[in-house]
C-alpha positions in Angstrom: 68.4 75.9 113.4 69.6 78.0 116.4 73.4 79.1 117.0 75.0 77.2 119.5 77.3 78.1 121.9 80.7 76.6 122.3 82.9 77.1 125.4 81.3 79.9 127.3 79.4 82.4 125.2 80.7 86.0 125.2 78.9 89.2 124.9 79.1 93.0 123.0 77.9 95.7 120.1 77.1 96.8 116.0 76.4 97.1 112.0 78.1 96.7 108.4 78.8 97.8 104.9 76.4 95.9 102.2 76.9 96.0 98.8 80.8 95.7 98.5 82.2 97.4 95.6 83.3 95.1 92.4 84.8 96.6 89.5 83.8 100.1 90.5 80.0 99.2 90.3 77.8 98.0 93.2 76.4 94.7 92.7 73.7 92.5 93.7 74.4 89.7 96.1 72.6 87.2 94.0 73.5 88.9 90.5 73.4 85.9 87.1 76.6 84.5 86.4 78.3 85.2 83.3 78.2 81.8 82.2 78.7 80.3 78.3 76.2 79.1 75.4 73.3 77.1 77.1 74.7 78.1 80.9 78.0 76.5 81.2 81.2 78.2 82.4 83.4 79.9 80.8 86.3 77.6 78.6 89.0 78.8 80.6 91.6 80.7 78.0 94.3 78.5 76.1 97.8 78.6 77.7 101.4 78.0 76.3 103.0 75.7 78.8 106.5 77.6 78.2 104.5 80.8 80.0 103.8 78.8 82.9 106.9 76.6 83.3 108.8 80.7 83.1 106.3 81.4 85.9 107.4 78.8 87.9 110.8 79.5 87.4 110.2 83.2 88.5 109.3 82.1 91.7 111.8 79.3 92.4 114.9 81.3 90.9 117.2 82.8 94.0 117.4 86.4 93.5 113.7 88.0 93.5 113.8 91.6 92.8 111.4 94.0 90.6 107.4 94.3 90.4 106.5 97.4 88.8 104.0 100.2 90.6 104.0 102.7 88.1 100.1 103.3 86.6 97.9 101.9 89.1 96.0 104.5 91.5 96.8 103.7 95.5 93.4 102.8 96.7 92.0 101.4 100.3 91.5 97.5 99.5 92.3 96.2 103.1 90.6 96.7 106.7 90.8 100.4 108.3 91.3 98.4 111.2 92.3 95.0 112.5 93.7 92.1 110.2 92.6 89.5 108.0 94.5 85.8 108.3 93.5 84.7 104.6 94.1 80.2 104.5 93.8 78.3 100.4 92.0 75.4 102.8 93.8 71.9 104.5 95.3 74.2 106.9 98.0 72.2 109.1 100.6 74.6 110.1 101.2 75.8 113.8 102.2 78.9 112.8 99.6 80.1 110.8 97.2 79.2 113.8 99.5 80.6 116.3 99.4 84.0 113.8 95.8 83.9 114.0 95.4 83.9 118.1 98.3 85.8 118.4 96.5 88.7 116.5 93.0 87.9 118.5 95.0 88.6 121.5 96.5 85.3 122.9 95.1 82.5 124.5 93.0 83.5 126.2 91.1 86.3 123.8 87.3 85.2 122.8 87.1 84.0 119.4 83.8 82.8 118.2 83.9 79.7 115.1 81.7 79.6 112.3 81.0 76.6 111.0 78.1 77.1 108.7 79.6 76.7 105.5 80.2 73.1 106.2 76.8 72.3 105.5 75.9 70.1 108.4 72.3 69.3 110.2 73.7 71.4 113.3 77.2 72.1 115.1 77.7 70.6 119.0 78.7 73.8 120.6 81.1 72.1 122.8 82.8 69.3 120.9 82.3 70.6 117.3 85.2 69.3 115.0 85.1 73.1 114.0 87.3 73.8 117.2 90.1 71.3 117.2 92.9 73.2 115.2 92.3 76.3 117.6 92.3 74.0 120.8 95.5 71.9 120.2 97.3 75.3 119.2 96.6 77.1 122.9 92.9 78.6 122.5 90.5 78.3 125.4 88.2 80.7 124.7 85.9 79.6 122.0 82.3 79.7 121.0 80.7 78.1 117.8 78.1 80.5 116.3 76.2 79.2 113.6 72.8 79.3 111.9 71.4 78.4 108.6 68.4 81.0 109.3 68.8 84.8 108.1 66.1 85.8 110.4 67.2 84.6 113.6 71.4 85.9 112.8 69.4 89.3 112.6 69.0 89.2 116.2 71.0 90.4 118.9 70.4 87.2 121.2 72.6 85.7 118.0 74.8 88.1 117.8 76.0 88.5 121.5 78.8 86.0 121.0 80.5 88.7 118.3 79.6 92.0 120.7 82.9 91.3 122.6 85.1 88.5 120.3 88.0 89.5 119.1 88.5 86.9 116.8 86.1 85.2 114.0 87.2 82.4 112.3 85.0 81.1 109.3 84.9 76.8 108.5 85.4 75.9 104.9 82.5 73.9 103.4 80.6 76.4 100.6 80.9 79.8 101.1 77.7 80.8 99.1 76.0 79.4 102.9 77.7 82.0 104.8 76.0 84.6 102.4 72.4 82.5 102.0 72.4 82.9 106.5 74.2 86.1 107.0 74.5 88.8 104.5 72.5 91.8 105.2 71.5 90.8 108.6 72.9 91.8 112.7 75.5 89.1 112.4 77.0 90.6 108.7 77.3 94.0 110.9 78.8 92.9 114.0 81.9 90.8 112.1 82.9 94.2 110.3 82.8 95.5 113.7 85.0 92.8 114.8 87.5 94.4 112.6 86.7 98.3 113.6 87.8 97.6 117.0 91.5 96.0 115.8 90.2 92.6 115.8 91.3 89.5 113.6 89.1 87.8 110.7 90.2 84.3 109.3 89.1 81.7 107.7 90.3 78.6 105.5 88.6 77.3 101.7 85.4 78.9 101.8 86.0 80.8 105.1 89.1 82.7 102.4 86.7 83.3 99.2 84.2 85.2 101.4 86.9 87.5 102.8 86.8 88.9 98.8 84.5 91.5 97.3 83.8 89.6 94.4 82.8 85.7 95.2 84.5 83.4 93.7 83.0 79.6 93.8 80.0 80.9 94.9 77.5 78.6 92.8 75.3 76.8 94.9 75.3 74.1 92.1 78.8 73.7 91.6 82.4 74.9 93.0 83.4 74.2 89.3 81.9 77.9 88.6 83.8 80.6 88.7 81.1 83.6 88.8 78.0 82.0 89.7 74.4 82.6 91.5 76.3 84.1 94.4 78.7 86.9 93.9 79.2 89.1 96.4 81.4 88.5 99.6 81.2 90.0 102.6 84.2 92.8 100.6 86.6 92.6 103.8 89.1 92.9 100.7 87.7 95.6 98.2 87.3 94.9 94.6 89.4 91.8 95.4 88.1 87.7 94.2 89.4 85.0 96.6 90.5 81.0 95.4 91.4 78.6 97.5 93.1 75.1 96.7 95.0 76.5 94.2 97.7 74.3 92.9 96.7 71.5 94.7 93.6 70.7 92.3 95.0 72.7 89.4 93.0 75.8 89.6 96.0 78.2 89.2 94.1 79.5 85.8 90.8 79.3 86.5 90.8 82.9 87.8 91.5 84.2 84.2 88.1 83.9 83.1 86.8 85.9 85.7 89.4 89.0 85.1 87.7 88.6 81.4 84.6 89.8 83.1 86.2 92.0 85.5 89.9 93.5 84.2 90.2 95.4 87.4 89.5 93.3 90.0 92.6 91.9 92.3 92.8 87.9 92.1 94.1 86.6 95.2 94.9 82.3 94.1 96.0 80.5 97.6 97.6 77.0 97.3 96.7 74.9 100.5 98.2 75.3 104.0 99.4 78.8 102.3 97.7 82.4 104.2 98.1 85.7 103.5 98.3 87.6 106.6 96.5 91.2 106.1 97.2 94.6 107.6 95.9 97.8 105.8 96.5 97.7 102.3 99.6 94.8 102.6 99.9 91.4 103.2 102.8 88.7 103.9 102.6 85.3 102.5 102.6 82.4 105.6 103.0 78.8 105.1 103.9 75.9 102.7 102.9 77.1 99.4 102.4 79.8 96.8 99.7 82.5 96.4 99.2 84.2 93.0 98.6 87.0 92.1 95.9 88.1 88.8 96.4 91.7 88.0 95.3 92.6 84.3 97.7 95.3 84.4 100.5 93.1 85.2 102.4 90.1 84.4 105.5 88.0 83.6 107.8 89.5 80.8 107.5 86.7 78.9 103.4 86.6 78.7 102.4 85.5 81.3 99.0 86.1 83.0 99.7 86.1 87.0 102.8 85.5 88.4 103.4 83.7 92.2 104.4 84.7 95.9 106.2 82.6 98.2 106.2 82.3 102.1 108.0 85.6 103.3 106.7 88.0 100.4 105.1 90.8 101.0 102.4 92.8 98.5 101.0 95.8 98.7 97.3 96.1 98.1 96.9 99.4 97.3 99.7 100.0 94.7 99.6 96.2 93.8 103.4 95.9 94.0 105.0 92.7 95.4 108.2 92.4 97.5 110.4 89.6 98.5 112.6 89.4 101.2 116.5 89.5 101.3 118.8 92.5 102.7 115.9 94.3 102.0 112.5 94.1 101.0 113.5 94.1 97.0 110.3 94.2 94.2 109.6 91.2 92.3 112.2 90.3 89.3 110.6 90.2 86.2 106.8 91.2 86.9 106.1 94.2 84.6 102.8 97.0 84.5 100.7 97.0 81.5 98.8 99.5 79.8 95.1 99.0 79.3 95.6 98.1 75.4 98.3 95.6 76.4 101.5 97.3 76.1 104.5 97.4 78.5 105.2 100.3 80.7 
């Protein structure tokens, strides 16, 4: 399968970081999956509906002030350089688009689609469904890269699309496909360099999860798994895990099991037609629904396990402290640090 170029190819230079960290540990790309007696996922954790329904209310109520900082050590999770636009999948909304080529550099900046997650036979380089949302939103200056082949996206006749784009946008489909054709190879290298040079990453559904350190959904067998035969993204978010479709099809506590695995990894949950816009170590919250957040050092006040962000929040990556808008940017009303044995600080 051979990458085909969309609008008018483009052309440029480099090479990446492999092995993103997880949980302070390097891990292998195709690493087992921590699954149950006789292979099957974890049972996600028992719930008391009152701790939900109070984190519901958390995020509805008016006045939004107070997530605690203190205890966690400031670390570089985001990009050096450039920004992430981070979409929970069925993306619809203008502005999220318009946030994502305004940040590649305007209409007519090159972006190069990927597709390959979507699992097709091949991608038409010219009318490829891939390119529609970009198109009707003002970009003219696209190419579809896409291959299904490891060996040929390790070539720079491949990779001369990304040598001068300044935008990447990632399909959703599986994401464990954009690892199986990409990881380790030319192409893996020249995205992060994307990013070096103040470029913008996106993607929607699977084109979010691989953003993340950690894959989440990354079975080839089933997106029912959380930690499966792929578990290593391509870490443009350290130590982070990525889901998508988050309210939507009821996964809002599926990403508990896999902080049982891994307590200090970030959980990033993005409800549909919801981004997270990132910038260094913070983010702001675009769009029509929620993103939560799974911190095992943090949570609601009255138990609960991950607490949610609304359009116009803000969160700090680094400090993992979230903000919401009003005179100021106030913190979060009633999310509270924990200590490692489960106490309140």
């Amino acid at each position: 399968m051979s990458a085909t170029p969309a609008s008018a190819p483009r052309s440029s230079t480099r090479r990446p970081v492999l092995g993103a960290r997880i949980g302070g540990s390097l891990r292998g790309r195709w690493s087992s999956s921590p699954l149950g007696p006789g292979g099957s996922r974890h049972q996600a954790p028992r719930f008391r509906v009152g701790a939900l329904l109070a984190l519901l209310v958390a995020v509805a109520g008016a006045p939004v002030p107070g997530a605690g900082s203190g205890g966690v050590e400031a670390q570089e999770v985001g990009p050096p350089n450039g920004s992430l636009v981070i979409v929970g999948g069925a993306l619809s909304d203008p502005a999220i688009v318009a946030r994502f080529i305004e940040l590649a550099g305007g209409p007519d900046a090159p972006i190069v689609v990927i597709p390959t997650a979507g699992g097709a036979d091949d991608y038409d380089g010219t009318f490829c469904s891939c390119l529609a949302l970009l198109r009707d939103n003002g970009a003219r200056n696209l190419t579809v890269l896409h291959s299904y082949d490891p060996a040929e996206a390790d070539t720079e006749v491949f990779v001369r699309p990304l040598r001068r784009a300044q935008g990447v946008w990632f399909q959703g489909g599986r994401q464990w496909r954009l690892v199986d054709a990409y990881a380790g190879t030319l192409t893996e290298e020249a995205l992060r360099q994307v990013l070096d040079r103040g470029g913008v990453i996106g993607g929607s559904s699977a084109g979010a999860s691989i953003q993340g350190s950690l894959l989440i959904r990354g079975d080839t067998e089933s997106n029912t798994v959380m930690l499966g035969d792929h578990q290593e993204g391509f870490g443009y978010l350290r130590n982070t895990g990525i889901d998508q479709h988050l309210l939507r099809r009821n996964r809002q506590f599926d990403m508990l099991e896999v902080l049982e695995v891994h307590p200090d990894v970030l959980g990033i949950g993005l409800d549909e037609n919801t981004a997270i816009v990132v910038q260094g170590d913070r983010f702001e919250v675009m769009g029509q629904g929620y993103v939560a957040i799974y911190d095992g050092h943090a949570g609601i006040d009255t138990g609960g396990d991950f607490y949610f962000l609304a359009p116009g929040d803000r969160f700090d990556l680094a400090t993992r402290t979230a903000t919401r808008p009003g005179r100021s940017f106030e913190p979060l009303d009633r999310v509270e640090r924990r200590d490692p044995g489960g106490g309140v600080r």
